[in-house]
C-alpha positions as CSV (number, residue, x, y, z in Angstrom):
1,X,117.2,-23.4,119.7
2,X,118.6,-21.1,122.5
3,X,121.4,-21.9,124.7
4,X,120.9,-21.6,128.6
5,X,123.1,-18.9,128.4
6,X,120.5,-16.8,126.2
7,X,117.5,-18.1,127.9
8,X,118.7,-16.5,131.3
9,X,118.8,-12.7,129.3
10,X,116.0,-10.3,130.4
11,X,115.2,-12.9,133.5
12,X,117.2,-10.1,136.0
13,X,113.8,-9.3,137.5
14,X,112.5,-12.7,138.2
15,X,112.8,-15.5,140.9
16,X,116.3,-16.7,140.4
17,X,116.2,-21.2,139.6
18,X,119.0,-23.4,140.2
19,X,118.9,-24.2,136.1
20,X,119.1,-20.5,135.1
21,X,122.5,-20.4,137.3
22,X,124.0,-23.9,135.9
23,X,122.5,-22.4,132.4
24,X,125.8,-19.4,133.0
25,X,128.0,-22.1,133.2
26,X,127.3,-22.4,129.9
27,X,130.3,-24.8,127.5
28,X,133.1,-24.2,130.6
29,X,134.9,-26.8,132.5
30,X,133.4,-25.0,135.9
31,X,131.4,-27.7,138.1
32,X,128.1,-27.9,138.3
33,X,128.5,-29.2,141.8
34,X,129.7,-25.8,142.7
35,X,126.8,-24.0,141.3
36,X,124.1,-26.2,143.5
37,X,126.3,-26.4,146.9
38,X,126.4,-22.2,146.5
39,X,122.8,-22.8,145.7
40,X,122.2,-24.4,148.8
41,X,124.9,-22.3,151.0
42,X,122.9,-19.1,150.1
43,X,119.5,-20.7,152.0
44,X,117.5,-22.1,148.8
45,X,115.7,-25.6,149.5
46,X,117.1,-28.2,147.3
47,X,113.9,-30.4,146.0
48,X,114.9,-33.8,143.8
49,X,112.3,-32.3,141.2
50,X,114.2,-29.1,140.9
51,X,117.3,-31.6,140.0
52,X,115.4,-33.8,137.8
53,X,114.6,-30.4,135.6
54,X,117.6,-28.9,135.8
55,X,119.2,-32.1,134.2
56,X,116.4,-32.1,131.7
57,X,117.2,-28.7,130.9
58,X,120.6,-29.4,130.3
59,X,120.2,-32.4,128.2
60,X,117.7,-30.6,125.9
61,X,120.7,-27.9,125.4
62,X,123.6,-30.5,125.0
63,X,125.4,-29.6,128.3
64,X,125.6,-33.1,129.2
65,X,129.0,-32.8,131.2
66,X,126.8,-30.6,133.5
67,X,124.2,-32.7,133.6
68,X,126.0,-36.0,134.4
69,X,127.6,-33.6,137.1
70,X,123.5,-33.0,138.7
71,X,123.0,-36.1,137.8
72,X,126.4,-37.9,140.0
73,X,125.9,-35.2,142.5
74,X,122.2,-36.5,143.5
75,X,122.6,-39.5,144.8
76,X,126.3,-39.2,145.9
77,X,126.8,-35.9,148.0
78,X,123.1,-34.8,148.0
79,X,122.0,-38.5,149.3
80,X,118.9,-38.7,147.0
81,X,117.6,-42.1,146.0
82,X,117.4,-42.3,142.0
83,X,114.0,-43.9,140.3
84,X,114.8,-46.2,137.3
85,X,114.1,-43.7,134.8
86,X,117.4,-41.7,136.5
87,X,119.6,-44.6,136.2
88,X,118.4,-45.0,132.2
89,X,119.6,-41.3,131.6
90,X,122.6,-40.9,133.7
91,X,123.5,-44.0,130.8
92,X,122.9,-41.7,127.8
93,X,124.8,-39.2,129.8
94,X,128.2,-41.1,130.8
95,X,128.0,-42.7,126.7
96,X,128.0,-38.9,125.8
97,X,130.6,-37.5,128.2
98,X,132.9,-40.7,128.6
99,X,132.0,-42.7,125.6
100,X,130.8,-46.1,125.0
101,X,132.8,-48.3,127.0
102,X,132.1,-46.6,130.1
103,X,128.4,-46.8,129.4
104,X,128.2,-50.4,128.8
105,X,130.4,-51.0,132.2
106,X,128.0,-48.7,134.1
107,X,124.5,-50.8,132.5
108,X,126.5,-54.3,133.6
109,X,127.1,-53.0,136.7
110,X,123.1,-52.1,137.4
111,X,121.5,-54.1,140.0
112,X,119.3,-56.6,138.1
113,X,116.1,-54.5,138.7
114,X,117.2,-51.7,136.8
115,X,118.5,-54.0,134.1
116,X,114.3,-52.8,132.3
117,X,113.1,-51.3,129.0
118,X,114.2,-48.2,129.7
119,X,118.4,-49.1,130.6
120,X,118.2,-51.5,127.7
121,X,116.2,-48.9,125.7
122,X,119.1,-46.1,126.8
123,X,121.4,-48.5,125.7
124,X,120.1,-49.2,121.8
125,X,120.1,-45.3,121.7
126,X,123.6,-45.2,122.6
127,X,124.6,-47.7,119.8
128,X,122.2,-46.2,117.3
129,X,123.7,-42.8,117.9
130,X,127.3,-44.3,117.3
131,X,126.5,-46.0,114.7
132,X,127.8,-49.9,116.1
133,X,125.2,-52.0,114.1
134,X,126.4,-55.4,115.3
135,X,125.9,-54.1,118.7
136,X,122.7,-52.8,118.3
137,X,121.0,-55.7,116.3
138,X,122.3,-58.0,118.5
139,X,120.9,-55.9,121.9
140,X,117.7,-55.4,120.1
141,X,117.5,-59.7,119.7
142,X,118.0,-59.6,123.3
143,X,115.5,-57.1,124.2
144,X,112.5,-59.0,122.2
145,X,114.1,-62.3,124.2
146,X,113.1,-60.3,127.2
147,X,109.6,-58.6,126.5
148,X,111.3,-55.4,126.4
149,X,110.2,-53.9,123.0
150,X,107.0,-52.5,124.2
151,X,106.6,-50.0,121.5
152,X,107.4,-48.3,118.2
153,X,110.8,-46.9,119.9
154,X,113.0,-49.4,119.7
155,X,112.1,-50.2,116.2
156,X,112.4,-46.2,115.1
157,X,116.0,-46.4,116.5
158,X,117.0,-49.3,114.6
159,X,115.2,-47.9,111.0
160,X,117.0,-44.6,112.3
161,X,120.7,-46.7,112.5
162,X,119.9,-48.2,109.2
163,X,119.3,-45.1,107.6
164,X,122.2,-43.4,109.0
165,X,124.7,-45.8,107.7
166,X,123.2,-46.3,104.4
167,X,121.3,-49.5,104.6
168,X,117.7,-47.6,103.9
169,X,117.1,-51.2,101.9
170,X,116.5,-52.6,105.3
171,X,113.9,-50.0,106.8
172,X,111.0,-51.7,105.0
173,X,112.2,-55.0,106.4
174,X,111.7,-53.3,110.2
175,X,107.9,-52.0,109.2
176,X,106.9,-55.7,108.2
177,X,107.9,-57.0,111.4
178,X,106.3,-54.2,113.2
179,X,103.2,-55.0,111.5
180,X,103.6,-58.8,111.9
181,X,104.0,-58.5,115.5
182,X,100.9,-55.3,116.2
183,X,103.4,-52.6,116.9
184,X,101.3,-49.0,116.9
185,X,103.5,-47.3,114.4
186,X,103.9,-43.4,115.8
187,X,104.4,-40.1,113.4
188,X,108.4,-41.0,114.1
189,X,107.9,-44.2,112.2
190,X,106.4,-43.0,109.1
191,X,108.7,-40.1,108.9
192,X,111.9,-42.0,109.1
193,X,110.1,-45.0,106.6
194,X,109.0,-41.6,104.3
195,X,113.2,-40.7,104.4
196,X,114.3,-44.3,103.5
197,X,111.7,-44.2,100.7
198,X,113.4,-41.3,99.4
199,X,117.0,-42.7,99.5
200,X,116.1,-45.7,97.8
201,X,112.6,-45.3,95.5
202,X,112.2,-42.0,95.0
203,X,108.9,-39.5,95.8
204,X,106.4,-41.8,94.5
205,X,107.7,-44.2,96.8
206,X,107.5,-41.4,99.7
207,X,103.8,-40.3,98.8
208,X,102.7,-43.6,99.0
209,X,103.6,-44.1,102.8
210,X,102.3,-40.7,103.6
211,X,98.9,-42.0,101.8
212,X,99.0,-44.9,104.2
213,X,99.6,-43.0,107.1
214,X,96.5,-40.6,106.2
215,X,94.8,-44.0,105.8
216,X,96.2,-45.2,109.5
217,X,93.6,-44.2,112.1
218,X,96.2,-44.8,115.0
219,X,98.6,-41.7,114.0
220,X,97.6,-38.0,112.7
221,X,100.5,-36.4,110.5
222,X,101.9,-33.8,112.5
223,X,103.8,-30.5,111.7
224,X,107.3,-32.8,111.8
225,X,105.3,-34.6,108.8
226,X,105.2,-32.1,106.5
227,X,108.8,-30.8,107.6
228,X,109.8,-34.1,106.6
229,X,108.0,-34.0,103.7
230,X,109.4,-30.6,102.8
231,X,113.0,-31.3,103.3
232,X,112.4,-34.3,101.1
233,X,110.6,-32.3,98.3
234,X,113.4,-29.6,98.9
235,X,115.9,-32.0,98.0
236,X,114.0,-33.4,95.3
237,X,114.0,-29.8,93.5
238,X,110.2,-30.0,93.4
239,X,109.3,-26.8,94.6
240,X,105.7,-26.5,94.1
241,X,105.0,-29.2,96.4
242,X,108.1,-28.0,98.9
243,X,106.0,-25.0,99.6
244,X,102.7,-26.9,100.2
245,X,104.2,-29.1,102.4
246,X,105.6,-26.1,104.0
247,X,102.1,-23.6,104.3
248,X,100.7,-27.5,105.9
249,X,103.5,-27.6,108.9
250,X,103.1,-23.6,109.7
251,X,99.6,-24.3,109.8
252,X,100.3,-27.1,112.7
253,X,103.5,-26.2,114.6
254,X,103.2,-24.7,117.5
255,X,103.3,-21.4,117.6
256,X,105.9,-21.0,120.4
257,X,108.2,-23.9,118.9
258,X,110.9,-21.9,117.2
259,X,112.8,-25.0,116.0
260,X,109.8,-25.0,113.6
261,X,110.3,-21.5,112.7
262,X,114.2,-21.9,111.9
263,X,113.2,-24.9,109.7
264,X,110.9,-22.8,107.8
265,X,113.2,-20.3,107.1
266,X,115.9,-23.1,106.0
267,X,113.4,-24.8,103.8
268,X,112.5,-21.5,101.7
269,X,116.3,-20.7,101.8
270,X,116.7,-23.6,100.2
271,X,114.1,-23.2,97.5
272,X,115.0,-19.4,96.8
273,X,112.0,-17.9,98.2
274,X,113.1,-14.8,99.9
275,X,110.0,-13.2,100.9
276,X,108.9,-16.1,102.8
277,X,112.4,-16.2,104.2
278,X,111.7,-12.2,105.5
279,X,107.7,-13.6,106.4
280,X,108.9,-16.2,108.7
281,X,111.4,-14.0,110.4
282,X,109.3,-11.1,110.8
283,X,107.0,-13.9,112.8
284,X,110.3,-14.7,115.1
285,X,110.9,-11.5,116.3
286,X,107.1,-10.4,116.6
287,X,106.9,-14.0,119.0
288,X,109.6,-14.7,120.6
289,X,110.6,-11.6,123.0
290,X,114.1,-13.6,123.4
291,X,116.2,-13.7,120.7
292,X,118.8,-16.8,120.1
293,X,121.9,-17.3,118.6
294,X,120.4,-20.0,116.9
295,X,117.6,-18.5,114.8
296,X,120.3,-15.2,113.5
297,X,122.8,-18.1,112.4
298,X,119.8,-19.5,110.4
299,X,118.8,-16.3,109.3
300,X,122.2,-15.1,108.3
301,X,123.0,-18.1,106.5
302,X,119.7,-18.0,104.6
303,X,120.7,-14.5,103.6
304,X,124.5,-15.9,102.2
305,X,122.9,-18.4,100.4
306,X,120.1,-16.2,98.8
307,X,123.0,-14.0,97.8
308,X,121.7,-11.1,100.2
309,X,124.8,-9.7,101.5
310,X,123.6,-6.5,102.9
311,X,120.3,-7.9,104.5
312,X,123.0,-9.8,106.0
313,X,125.0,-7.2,107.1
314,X,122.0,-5.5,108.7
315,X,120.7,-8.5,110.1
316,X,124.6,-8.7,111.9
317,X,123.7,-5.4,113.1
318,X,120.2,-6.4,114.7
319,X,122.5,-9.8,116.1
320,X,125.0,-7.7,117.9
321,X,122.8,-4.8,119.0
322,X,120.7,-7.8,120.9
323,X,123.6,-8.1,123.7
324,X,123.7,-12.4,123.1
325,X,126.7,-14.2,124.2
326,X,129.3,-13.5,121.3
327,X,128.8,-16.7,119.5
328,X,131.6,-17.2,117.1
329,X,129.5,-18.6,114.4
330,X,127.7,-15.7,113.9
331,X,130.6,-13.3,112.5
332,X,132.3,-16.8,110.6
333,X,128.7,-16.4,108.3
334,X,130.0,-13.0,106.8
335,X,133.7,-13.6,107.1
336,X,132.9,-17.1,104.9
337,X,130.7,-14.6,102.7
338,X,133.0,-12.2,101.5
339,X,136.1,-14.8,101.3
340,X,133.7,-16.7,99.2
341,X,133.5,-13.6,97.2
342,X,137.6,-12.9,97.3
343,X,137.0,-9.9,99.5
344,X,139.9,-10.9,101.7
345,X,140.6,-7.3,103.1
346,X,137.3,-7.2,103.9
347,X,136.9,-10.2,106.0
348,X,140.3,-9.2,107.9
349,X,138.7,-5.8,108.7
350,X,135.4,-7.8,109.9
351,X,137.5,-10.3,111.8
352,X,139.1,-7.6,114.0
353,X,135.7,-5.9,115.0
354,X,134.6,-9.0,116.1
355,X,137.8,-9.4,118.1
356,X,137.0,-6.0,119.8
357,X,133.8,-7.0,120.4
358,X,135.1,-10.4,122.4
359,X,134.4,-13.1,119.9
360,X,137.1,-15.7,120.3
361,X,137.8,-17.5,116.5
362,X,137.5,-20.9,116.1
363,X,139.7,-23.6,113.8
364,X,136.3,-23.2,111.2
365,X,137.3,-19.2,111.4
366,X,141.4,-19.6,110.5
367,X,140.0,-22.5,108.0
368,X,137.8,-20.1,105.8
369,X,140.9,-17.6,105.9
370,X,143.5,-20.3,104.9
371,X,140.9,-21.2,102.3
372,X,141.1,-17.3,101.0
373,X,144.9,-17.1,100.8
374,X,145.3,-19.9,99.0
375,X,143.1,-18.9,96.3
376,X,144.9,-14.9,96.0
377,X,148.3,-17.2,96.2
378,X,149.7,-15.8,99.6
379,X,151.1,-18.8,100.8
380,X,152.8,-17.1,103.5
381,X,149.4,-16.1,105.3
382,X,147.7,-19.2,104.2
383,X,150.4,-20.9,106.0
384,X,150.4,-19.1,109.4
385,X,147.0,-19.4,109.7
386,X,146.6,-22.9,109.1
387,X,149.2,-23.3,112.0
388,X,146.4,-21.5,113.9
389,X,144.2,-24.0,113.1
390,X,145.6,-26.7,113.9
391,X,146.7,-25.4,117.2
392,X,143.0,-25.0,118.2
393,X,141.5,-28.3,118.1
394,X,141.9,-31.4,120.0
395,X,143.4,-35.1,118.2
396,X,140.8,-36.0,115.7
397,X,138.6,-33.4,116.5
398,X,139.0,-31.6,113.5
399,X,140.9,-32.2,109.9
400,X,142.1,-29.3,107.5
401,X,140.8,-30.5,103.9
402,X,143.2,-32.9,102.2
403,X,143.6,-30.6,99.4
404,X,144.5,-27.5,101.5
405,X,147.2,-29.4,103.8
406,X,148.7,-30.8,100.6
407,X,148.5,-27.3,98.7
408,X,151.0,-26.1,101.8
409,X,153.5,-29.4,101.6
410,X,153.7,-28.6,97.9
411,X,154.3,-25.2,98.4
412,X,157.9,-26.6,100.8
413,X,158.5,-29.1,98.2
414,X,158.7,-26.7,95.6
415,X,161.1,-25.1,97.7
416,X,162.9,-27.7,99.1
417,X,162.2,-26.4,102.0
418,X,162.1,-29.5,105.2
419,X,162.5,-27.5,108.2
420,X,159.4,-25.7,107.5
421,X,157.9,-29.1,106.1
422,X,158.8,-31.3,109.3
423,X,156.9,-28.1,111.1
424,X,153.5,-28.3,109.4
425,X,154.1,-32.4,109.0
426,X,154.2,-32.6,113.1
427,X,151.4,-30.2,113.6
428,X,149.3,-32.5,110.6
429,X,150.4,-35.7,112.7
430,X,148.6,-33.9,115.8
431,X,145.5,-34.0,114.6
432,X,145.8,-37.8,112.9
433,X,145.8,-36.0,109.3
434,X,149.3,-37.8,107.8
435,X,148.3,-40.7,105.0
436,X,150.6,-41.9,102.3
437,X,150.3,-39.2,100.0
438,X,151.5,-36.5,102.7
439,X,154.4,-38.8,103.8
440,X,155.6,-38.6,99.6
441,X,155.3,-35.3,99.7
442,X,157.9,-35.0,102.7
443,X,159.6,-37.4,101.0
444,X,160.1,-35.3,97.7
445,X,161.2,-32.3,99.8
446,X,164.0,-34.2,101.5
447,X,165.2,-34.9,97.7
448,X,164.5,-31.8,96.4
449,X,166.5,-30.5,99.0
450,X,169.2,-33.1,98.3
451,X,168.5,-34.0,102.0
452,X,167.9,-37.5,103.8
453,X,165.2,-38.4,106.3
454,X,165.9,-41.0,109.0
455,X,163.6,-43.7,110.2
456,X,160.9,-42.9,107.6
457,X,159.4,-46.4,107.7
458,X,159.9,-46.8,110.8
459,X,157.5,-43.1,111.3
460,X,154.7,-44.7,109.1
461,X,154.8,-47.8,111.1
462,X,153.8,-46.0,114.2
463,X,151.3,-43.7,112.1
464,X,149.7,-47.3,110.7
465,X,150.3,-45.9,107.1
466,X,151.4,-48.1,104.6
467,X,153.7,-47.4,101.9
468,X,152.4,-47.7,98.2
469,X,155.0,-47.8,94.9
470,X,155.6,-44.3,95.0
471,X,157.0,-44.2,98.6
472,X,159.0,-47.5,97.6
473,X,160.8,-45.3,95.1
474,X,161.2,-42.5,96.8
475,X,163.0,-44.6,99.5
476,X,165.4,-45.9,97.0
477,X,165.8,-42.2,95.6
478,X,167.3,-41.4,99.3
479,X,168.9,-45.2,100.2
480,X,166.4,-46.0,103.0
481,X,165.5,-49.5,101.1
């Protein structure tokens, strides 16, 4: 899928739109209020349509703070009266840009009329997406209470919650009250009831609702059908029958829908066909005359996985020669490929071109590389750049693996080293990654180095860890207990 940034390349010649300028935005903390006050200053009319698209726009490419921005800005500053189905998004929006608690204060603060399906509908989303099951069931009671479940989608997004959290078990349960109570079941429905089937009974299981929904009259399988159905038979290993389901989607996706197209290539990635992964790509860039970020990422990783380092390399080529924003996942596909292949030099080499050219690494970047070092045993490196890492990401937004964070504790307990191990200790706390086991390991550094920590209970209070046996006796070891 592009990103607004991409969209607007090539469009120089064409009648500017307020979207294409919030699209240059793009992930920054710039205001979109900004954008459509210059937008008006420089003598373009401002219609609530225009608005109402751009916010679309913005949704369908995950800028929500910018959209929530339009969104505020329209019936605030710009004066514009909002319909209900406004009020039901800017919902989704605050629960995606302010969280859950703010949404749910913003739908009890509607005015009664806009308490309808679609606020109460915005709302289940919300739960479903974070997973709160309690809150869901018990909003989805209240929405039969009031008449409000007029369709399949409120029953697709409480299959969808139960699948997501491992209760497929009680998918089935949700189709026999559908039926009970006349819901028109929709292609969503059968493909989320076909993925349950899968978790729990297996492809015979799966078949047999895709037989019923051939048998259905009210709903046609679709090209999302037989992706389903691919991705299921993908992950079954059962090729032949991958690749059916795969020549039955290309045959019904539209042709301009290059989602569809990146799927295909995923799905013959993942079943080590690499002509069709060429065929498919060949279509993209014969189709599309505007490359994205997303669909090289897809190829390139297709390539990795299939083992085709140089059509990577090429294809890297082709990605950079295009002029698209300098996406940082793009380089991090090779860099990952030839640490994965202990060509450390190599990646190092790779990561300063991509520096030159104005990439900007990420915490997944210095992760791969800490990754590397460890294996070739330079803890020095491994160490600096985990630092890196960790300095790059915001609490809880991202966690080094267990394994690698103690790799470097044991590394300054071996030495007896607690200077260095307080350092990387602090920077772990940071991002909410300290447990028992890393709080044992600072404990046997203090002793190795014949040194004693201070309020080491009292730490692990505040961090909500709890002691086990092993920190019990390493207390004793230093006279804390």
């Amino acid at each position: 899928m592009a990103t607004p940034a991409e969209e607007v390349v090539g469009y120089e010649r064409k009648k500017p739109t307020l979207y294409r300028n919030l699209s240059c935005l793009g992930n920054s903390n710039e205001s979109a209020v900004k954008v459509i006050k210059d937008w008006v200053r420089e003598g373009h009319k401002l219609k609530k349509t225009n608005l109402e698209k751009a916010i679309k726009k913005l949704r369908k490419y995950a800028r929500y703070k910018h959209a929530l921005e339009v969104s505020e800005w329209m019936d605030g500053s710009g004066g514009l009266r909002l319909a209900l189905p406004d009020l039901a998004i800017r919902l989704d929006l605050i629960a995606r840009v302010r969280g859950i608690d703010d949404a749910e204060k913003y739908f009890t603060d509607l005015p009664e009329r806009a308490k309808n399906h679609q606020s109460y509908g915005a709302l289940l989303n919300c739960y479903v997406r974070e997973e709160l099951v309690e809150k869901a069931e018990g909003l989805m009671e209240k929405m039969k209470e009031l008449d409000f479940v007029l369709n399949a989608v409120p029953y697709n997004n409480m299959m969808t919650l139960y699948y997501k959290t491992g209760q497929p078990e009680k998918v089935p349960l949700v189709i026999q009250e559908m039926k009970a109570n006349d819901v028109v079941p929709d292609t969503f429905t059968y493909n989320i009831w076909m993925k349950s089937c899968a978790a729990m009974s297996g492809i015979g299981a799966v078949e047999k609702v895709f037989d019923e929904m051939k048998r259905d009259g009210r709903v046609g399988a679709d090209w999302t059908t037989y992706s389903n159905l691919a991705a299921i038979y993908v992950d079954a290993g059962i090729v032949a029958k991958a690749e059916s389901a795969l020549k039955e989607m290309e045959k019904k996706m539209p042709q301009k829908e290059l989602f569809a197209y990146n799927f295909l290539i995923t799905m013959y990635a993942g079943i080590h066909n690499i002509v069709e992964v060429h065929r498919v790509w060949g279509l993209i860039r014969l189709r599309f005359s505007n490359m994205t970020n997303t669909s090289y990422i897809c190829m390139l990783s297709s390539l990795v996985k299939l083992g085709d380092l140089q059509g990577a390399e090429k294809c890297f080529e082709e990605w950079e020669s295009n002029g698209l924003s300098y996406d940082v996942r793009v380089p991090n596909l090779l860099i990952g490929a030839y640490i994965t292949k202990g060509m450390i030099e190599k990646a190092e080499s790779f990561l300063e071109h991509a520096l030159e050219k104005g990439g900007k690494p990420n915490y997944k970047t210095w992760e791969m590389f800490v990754d590397g070092y460890l294996e070739n045993k330079q803890m020095d490196r491994a160490i600096e750049t985990m630092k890196k890492a960790i300095s790059q990401v915001k609490y809880r937004e991202w966690q080094p693996a267990p394994e690698k964070a103690l790799a470097i504790l044991k590394h300054f307990e071996e030495l007896g080293d607690v200077d260095e191990a307080e350092d990387i200790f602090k920077r772990l706390r940071g991002v909410d990654h300290v447990n028992t086991v890393t709080y044992n390991s600072l404990l046997r550094t203090y002793i190795q180095a014949g040194k004693s920590p201070s309020k080491v209970l009292q730490r692990m209070k505040l961090d909500k860890i709890d002691p086990d046996t092993e920190t019990d006796c390493l207390l004793k070891q230093i006279g804390e207990i």
